[in-house]
C-alpha positions as CSV (number, residue, x, y, z in Angstrom):
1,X,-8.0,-20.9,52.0
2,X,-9.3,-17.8,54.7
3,X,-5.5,-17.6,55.1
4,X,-4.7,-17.0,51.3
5,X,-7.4,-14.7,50.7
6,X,-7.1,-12.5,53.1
7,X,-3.6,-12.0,52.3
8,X,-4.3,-11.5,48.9
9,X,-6.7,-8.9,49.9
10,X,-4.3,-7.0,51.9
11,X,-1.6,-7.3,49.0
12,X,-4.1,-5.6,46.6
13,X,-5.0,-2.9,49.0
14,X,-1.7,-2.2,49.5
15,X,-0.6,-2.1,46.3
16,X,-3.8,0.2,45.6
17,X,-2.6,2.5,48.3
18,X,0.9,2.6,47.0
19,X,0.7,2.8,42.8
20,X,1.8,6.4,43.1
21,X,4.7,4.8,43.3
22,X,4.5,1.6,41.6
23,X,3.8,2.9,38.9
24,X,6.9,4.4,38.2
25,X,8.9,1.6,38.6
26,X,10.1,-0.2,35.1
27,X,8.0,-2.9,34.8
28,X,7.2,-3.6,31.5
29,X,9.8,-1.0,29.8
30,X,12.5,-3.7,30.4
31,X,15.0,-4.4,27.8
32,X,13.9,-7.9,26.0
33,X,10.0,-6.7,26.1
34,X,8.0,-7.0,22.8
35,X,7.0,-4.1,22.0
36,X,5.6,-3.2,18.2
37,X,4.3,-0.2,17.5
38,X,2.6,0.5,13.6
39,X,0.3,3.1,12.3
40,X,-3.4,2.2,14.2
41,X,-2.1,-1.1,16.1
42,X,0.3,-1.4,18.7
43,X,1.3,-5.0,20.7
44,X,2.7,-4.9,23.7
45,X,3.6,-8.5,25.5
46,X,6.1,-7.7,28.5
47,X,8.2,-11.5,28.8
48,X,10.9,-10.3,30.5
49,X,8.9,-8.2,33.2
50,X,6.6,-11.5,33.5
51,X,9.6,-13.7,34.0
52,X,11.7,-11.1,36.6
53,X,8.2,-10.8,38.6
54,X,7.9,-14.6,38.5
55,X,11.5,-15.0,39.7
56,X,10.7,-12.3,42.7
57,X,7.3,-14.1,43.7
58,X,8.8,-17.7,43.8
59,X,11.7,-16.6,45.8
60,X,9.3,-15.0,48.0
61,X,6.9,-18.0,48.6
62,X,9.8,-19.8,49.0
63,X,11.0,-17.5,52.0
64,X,8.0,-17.5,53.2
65,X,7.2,-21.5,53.3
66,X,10.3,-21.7,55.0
């Protein structure tokens, strides 16, 4: 459990460090994203951006376990 936290802890610093950048990747303005936009309300619910970063994790545990 040590292990995994402070692993996750370095993951978020890094990717605090780093957003610059991140951010300007297109996660979340992939094609097959919901996106709904109306006068006052918009919805936003990123499934294809949720399934590609799933895909990328588990490949990456995966690797990792190995």
């Amino acid at each position: 459990m040590q292990r995994l936290l402070i692993t996750a802890g370095i993951v978020l610093l890094l990717a605090g460090l780093f957003w610059p950048w991140l951010s300007r990747l297109p996660l979340g303005r992939l094609p097959g994203d919901i996106r709904i936009v109306r006068e006052g309300f918009s919805f936003h619910f990123p499934i294809v951006t949720c399934i590609v970063v799933s895909i990328v994790l588990s490949l990456l545990l995966w690797l990792f376990r190995r």
